[in-house]
TORTIKE-529252 format. One line per field, with one value per residue (C-alpha): residue in one letter; x, y, z; chain; residue number from 1. Coordinates in steps of 0.2 Angstrom, whole numbers, padded with zeros to 4 digits. Each point is the difference from the previous one (the first is absolute). Layout:
REM residues N
rest: [A	...]
x: [X	...]
y: [Y	...]
z: [Z	...]
kette: [A	...]
nr: [NUM	...]
//
This chain:
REM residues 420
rest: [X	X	X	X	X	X	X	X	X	X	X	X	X	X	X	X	X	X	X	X	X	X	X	X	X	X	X	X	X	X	X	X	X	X	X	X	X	X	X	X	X	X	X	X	X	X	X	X	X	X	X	X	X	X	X	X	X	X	X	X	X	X	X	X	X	X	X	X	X	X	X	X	X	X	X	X	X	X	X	X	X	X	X	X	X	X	X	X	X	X	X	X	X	X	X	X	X	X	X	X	X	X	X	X	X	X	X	X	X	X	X	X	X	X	X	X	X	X	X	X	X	X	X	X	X	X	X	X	X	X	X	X	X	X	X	X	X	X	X	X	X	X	X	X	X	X	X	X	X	X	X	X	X	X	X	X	X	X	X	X	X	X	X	X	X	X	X	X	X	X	X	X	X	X	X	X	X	X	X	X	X	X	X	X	X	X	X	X	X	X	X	X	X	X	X	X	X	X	X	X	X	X	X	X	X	X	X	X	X	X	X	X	X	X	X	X	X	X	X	X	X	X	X	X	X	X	X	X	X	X	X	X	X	X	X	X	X	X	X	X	X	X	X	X	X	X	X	X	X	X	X	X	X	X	X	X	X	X	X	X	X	X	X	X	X	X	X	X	X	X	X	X	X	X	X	X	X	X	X	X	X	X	X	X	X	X	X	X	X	X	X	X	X	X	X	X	X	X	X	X	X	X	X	X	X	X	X	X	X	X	X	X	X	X	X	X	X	X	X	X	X	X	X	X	X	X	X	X	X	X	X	X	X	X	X	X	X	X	X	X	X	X	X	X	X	X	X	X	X	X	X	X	X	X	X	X	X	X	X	X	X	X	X	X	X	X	X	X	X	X	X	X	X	X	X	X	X	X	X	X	X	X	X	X	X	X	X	X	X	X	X	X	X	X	X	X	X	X	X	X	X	X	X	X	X	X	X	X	X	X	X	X	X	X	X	X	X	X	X	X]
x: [0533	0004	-0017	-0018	-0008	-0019	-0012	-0006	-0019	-0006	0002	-0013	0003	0000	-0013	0012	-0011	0001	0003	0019	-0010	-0008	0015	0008	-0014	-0007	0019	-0007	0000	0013	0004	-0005	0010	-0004	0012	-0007	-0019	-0011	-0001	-0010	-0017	0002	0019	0002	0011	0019	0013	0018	0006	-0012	0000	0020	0010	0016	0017	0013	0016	0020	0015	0018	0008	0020	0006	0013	0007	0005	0015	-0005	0012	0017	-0005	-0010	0013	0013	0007	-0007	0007	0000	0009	-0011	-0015	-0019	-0006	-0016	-0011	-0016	-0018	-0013	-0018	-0016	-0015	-0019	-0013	-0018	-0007	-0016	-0010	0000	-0009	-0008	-0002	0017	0008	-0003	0004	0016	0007	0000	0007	0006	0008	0006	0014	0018	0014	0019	0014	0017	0019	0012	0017	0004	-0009	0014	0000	-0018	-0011	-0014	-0013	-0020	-0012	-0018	-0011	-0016	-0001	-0009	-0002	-0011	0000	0009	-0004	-0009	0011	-0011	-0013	0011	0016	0001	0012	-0003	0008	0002	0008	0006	-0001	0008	0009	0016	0009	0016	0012	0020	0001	0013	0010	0016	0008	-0009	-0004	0009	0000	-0018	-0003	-0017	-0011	-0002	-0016	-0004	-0018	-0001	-0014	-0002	-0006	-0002	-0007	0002	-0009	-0004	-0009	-0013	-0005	-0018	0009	-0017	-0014	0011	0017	0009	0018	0008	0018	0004	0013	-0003	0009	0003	0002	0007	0002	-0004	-0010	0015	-0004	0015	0019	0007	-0013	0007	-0012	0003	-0008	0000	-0008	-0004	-0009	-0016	-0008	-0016	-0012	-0020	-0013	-0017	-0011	-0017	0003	-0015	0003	-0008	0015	0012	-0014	-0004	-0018	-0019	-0004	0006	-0006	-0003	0011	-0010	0008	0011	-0008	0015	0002	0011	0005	0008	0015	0006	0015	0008	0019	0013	0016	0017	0018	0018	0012	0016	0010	0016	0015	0018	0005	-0016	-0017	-0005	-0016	-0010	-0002	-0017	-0018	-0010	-0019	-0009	-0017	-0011	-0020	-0002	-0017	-0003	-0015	0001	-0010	-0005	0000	-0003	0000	0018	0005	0000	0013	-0002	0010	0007	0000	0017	0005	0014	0009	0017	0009	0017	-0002	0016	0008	0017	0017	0010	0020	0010	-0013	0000	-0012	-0015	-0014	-0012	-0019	-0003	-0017	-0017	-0003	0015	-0007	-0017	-0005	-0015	0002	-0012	0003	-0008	-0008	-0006	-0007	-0004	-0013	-0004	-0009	0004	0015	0004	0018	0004	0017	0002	0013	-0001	0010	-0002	-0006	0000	0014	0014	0020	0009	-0006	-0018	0006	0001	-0013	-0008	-0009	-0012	-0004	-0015	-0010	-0019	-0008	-0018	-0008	-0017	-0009	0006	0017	0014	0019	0013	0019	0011	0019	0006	0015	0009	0008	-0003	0015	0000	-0013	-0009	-0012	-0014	-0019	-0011	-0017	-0017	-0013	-0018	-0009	-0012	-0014	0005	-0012	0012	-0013	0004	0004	0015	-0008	-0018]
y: [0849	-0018	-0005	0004	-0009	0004	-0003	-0015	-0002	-0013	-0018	-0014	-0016	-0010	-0018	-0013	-0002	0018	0003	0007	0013	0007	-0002	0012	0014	0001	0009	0005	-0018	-0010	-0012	-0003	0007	-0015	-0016	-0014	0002	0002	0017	0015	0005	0018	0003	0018	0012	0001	0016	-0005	-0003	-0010	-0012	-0006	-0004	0014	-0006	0010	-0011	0002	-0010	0002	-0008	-0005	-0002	-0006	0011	-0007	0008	0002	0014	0004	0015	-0013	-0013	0012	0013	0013	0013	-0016	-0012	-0015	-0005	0005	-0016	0004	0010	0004	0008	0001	0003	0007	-0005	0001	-0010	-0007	-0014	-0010	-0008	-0020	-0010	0016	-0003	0010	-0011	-0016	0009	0008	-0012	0013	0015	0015	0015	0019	0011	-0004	0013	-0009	0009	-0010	0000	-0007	0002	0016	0017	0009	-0008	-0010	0011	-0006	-0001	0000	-0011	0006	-0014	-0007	-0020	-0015	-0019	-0016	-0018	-0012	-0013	-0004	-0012	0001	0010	0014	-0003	0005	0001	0018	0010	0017	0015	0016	0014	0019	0014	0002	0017	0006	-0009	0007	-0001	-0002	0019	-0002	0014	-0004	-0019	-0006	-0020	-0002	-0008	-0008	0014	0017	0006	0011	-0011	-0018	-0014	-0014	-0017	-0014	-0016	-0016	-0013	-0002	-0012	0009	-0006	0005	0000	0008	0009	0018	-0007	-0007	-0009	0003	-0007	-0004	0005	0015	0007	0020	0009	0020	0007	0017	-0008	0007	0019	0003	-0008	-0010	-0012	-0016	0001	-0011	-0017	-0009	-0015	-0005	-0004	0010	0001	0005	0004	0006	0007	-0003	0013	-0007	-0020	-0011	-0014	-0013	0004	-0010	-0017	-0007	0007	-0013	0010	0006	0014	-0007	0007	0003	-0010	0012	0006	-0002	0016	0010	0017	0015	0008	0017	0008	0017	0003	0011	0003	0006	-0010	0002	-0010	-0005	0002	-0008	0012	-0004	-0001	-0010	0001	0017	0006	0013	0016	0001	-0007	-0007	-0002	-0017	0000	-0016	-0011	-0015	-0010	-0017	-0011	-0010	-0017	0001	-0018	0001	0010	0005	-0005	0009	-0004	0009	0007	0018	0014	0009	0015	0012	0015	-0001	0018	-0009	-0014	-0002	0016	0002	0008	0009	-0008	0015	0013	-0001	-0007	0008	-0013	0001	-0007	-0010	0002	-0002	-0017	-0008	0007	-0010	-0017	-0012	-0015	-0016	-0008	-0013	0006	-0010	0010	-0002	0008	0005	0013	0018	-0007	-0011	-0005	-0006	-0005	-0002	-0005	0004	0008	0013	-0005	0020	0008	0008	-0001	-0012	0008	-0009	-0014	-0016	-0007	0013	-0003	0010	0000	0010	0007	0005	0008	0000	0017	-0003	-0015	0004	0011	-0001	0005	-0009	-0001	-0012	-0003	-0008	-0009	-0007	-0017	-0002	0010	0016	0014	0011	0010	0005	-0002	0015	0001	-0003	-0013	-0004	-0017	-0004	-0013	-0004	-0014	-0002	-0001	0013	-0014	0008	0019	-0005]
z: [0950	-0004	0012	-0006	0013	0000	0014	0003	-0012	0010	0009	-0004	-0003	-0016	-0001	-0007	-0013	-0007	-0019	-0003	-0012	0017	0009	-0011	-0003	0017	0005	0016	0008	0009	0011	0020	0014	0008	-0004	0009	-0002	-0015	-0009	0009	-0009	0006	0004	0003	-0011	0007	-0003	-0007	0017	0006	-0016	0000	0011	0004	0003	0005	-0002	0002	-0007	0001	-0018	0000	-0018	-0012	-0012	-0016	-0007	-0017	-0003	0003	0012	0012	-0001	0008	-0011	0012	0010	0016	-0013	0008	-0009	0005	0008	0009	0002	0013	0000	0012	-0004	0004	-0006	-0002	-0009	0000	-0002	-0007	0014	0003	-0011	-0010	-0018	-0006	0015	-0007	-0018	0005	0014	0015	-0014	0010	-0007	0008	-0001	0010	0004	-0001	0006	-0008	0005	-0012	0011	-0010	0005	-0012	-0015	0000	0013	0012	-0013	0006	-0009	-0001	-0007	-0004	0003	-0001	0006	0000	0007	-0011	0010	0018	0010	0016	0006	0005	-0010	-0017	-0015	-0009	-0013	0000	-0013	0004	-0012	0003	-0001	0009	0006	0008	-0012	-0001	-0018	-0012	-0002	-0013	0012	0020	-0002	-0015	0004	0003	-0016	0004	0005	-0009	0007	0016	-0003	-0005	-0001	0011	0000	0009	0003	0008	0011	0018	0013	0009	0018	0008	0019	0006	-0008	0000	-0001	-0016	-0001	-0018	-0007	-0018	-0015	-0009	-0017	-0003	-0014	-0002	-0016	-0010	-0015	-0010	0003	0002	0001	0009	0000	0006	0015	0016	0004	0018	0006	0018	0014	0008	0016	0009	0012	-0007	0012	-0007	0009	-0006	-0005	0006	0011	-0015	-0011	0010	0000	-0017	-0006	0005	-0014	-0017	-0012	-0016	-0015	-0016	-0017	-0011	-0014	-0015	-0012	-0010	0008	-0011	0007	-0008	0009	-0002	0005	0002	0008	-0003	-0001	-0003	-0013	0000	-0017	-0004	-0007	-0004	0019	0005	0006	0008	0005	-0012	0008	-0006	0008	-0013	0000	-0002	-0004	-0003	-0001	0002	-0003	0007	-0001	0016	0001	0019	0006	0019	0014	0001	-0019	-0015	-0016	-0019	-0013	-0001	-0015	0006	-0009	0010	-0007	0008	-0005	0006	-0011	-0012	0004	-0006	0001	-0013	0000	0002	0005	0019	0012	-0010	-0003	-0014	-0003	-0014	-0011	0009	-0007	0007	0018	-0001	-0001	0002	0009	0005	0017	0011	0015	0017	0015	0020	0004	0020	0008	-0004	-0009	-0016	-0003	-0018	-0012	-0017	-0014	-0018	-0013	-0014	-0015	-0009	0002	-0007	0005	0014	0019	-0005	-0005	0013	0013	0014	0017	0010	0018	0005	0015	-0004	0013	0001	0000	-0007	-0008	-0017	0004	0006	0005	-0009	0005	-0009	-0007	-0015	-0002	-0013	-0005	0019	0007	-0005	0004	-0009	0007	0010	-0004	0010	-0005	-0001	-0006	-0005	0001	-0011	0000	0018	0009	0014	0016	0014	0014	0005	0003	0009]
kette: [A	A	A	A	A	A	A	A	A	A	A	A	A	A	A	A	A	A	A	A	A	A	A	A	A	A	A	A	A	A	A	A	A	A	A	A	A	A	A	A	A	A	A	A	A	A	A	A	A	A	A	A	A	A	A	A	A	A	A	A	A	A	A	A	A	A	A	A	A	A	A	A	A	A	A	A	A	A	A	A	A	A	A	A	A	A	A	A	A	A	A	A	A	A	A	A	A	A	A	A	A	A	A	A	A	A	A	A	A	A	A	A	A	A	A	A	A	A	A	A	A	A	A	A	A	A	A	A	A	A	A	A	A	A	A	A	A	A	A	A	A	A	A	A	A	A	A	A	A	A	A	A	A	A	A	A	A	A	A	A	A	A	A	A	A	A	A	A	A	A	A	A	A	A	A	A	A	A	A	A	A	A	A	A	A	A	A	A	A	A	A	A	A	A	A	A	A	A	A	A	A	A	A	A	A	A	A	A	A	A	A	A	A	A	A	A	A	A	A	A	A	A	A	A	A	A	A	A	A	A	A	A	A	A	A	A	A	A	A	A	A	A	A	A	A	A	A	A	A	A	A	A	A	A	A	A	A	A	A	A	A	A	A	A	A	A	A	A	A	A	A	A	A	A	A	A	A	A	A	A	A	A	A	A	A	A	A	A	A	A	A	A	A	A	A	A	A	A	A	A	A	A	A	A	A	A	A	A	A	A	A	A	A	A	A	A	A	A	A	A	A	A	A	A	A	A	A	A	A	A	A	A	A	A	A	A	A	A	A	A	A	A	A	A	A	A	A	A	A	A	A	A	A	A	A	A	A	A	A	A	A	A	A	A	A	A	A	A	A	A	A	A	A	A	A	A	A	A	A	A	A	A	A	A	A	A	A	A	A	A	A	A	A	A	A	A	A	A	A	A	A	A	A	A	A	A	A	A	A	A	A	A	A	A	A	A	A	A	A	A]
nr: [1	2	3	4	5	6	7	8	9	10	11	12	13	14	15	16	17	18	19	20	21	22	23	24	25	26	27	28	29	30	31	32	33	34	35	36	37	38	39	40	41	42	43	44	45	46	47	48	49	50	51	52	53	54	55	56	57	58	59	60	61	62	63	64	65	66	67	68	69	70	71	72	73	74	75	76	77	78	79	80	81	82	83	84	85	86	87	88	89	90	91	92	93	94	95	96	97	98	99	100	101	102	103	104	105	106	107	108	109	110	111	112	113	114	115	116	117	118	119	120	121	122	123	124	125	126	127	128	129	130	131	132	133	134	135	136	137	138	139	140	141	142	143	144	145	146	147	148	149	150	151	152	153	154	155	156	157	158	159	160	161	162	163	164	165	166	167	168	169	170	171	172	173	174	175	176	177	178	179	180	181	182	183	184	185	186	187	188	189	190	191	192	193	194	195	196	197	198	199	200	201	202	203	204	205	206	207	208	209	210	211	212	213	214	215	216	217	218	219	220	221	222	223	224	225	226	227	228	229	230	231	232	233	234	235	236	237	238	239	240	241	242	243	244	245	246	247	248	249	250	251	252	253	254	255	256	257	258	259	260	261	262	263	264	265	266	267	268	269	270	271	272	273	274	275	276	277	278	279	280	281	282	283	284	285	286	287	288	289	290	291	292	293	294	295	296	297	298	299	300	301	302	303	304	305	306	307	308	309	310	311	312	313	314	315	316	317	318	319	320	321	322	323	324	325	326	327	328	329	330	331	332	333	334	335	336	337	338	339	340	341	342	343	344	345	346	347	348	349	350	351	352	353	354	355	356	357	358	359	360	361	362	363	364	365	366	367	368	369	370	371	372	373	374	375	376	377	378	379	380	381	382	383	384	385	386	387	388	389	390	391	392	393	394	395	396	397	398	399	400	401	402	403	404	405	406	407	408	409	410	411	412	413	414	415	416	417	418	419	420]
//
């Protein structure tokens, strides 16, 4: 549901002299099909399969587990450490044509779903999880006509964990959800062997974790190597040649965009007793806006300020010396708080990926207090909305909570290059 790819309006070209205003109210124009020639004066309406180009690509991905718990570093039901682990993937994606207008924009931005399947050396205590994901790279830099340096994230969910049971799988400290989230990201050399066939290799970093909704939550990192073969069913031969030709990009037009953004979600808490930290047998809700004027600078770059107000029901729960395990909520105005933080944004196709740090400046007791960072996923569903997935941390180690929800953009100038 992620994908609200709508057919293609149209295809003329832009005159390099064309206002940016035109640029963005005529919607329906685009860029030529065409890279090496000038723009066509009639070029004919394309479906969505005929105006990217499909990959269909699969990589095999070894990785180092860092033991960052004493369950991974061997206390076990092995008595040896988790050292490795291995995934393989499937994945499609599609592509903007060569030397179209969001080409030159993007750098050669791709996006699509993948399929993981991951083995960690532990089918009893860890599982064979699946990662389903929506993902998305772009040149960083073009080395030769066909080799390229390109990023790429991953972002998912991942099923089929062994979680932590006190009575079934008591070690497993790091995992307490059948359902966890991924990420991933890394960088790779891309290599054009032939118009269909792509070589990949790089590093990649990934990420498995609950977004504290429930304990354990110590999650599992890993950080390895990845490699690939991608068949491109429709690539024209002119994308492996550098362009006679090149579509002329229209100047940016600078603005302040409004950002107003819903959350919600729902967490657990530890709480510390006389024999140590335990975790609250309750779920809490947490429930939160923010509202950021963003300065859009460029293309791909936005930065601004952030309004952050959250209500955090486990916020400075307490127990009782003396009267069990029992954990009691404090007054409502020790649960909220208002915060300012600094924000700076990536914007791409379909997707926006933003972080921030800030603090609370209203609040009340000491789980507000301290410095908080966000990391966030906006995922474009119309010009002016969108679906927002974020987490917070705090004083850059410990986790918070999830952000699920959903955003309106106001004053938005940003021209459609990437959609037509």
């Amino acid at each position: 549901m992620f994908f609200l790819f709508d057919a293609y309006a149209g295809n003329r070209a832009c005159a390099e002299n064309r206002e940016f205003s035109n640029s963005v109210s005529e919607t329906n124009d685009s860029v030529p099909e065409r890279s090496n020639t000038a723009p066509d004066s009639n070029p004919k309406k394309t479906s969505f399969t005929q105006r990217f180009i499909h990959k269909l690509g699969v990589e095999y991905r070894p990785g180092y587990i860092f033991p960052t718990n004493s369950f991974l570093a061997g206390d076990n039901r092995i008595y040896e450490p988790f050292q490795w682990g291995y995934s393989a993937h499937l994945k499609y994606a599609f592509q903007f044509k060569p030397n179209t207008r969001a080409d030159r924009i993007y750098g050669g931005a791709y996006q699509g779903i993948g399929v993981g399947y991951y083995d960690f050396g532990s089918k009893e205590e860890l599982g064979n999880p699946t990662a389903i994901y929506l993902y998305q790279g772009a040149r960083i830099a073009r080395i030769t006509s066909r080799l390229s340096l390109n990023y790429e994230w991953n972002f998912g969910l991942s099923f089929g964990w062994k979680p932590y049971d006190q009575y079934e799988n008591p070690n497993n400290t790091v995992i307490g959800s059948k359902a966890n989230a991924y990420l991933n990201a890394g960088v790779q050399l891309n290599w054009m062997v032939m118009r269909q066939v792509d070589l990949i290799a790089g590093v990649s970093a990934t990420h498995f974790s609950n977004g504290n909704t429930k304990f354990p939550n110590t999650g599992l990192n890993t950080i390895g190597l990845k490699v690939g073969v991608i068949y491109n069913f429709n690539r024209p031969e002119e994308a492996l040649t550098k362009p006679v030709y090149q579509t002329p990009v229209p100047e940016f037009q600078r603005h302040v965009s409004y950002d107003l953004t819903m959350f919600g979600s729902w967490r657990r808490k530890g709480v510390f007793v006389s024999e140590g930290q335990i975790a609250s047998p309750h779920s809490y809700t947490v429930l939160g806006f923010n509202f950021a004027p963003m300065y859009n600078i460029g293309y791909k770059f936005r930065t601004g300020v952030s309004l952050d107000g959250v209500y955090d029901a486990s916020a400075n729960v307490y127990t009782i010396p003396g009267n069990g395990d029992e954990c009691y909520q404090p007054p409502f105005d020790k649960q909220i708080a208002l915060g300012i933080s600094g924000r700076a944004e990536y914007v791409m196709p379909y997707f926006t990926v933003g972080v921030g740090i800030g603090a609370n400046i209203l609040h009340s007791g000491n789980d507000h207090k301290g410095i908080y960072q966000v990391l966030t996923l906006k995922v474009e569903l119309t010009r002016s909305s969108y679906l927002h997935i974020g987490y917070n941390l705090k004083d850059f180690k410990n986790p918070n909570f999830l952000m699920l929800g959903l955003g309106l953009r106001f004053n938005n100038k940003y021209p459609t290059s990437h959609r037509r």
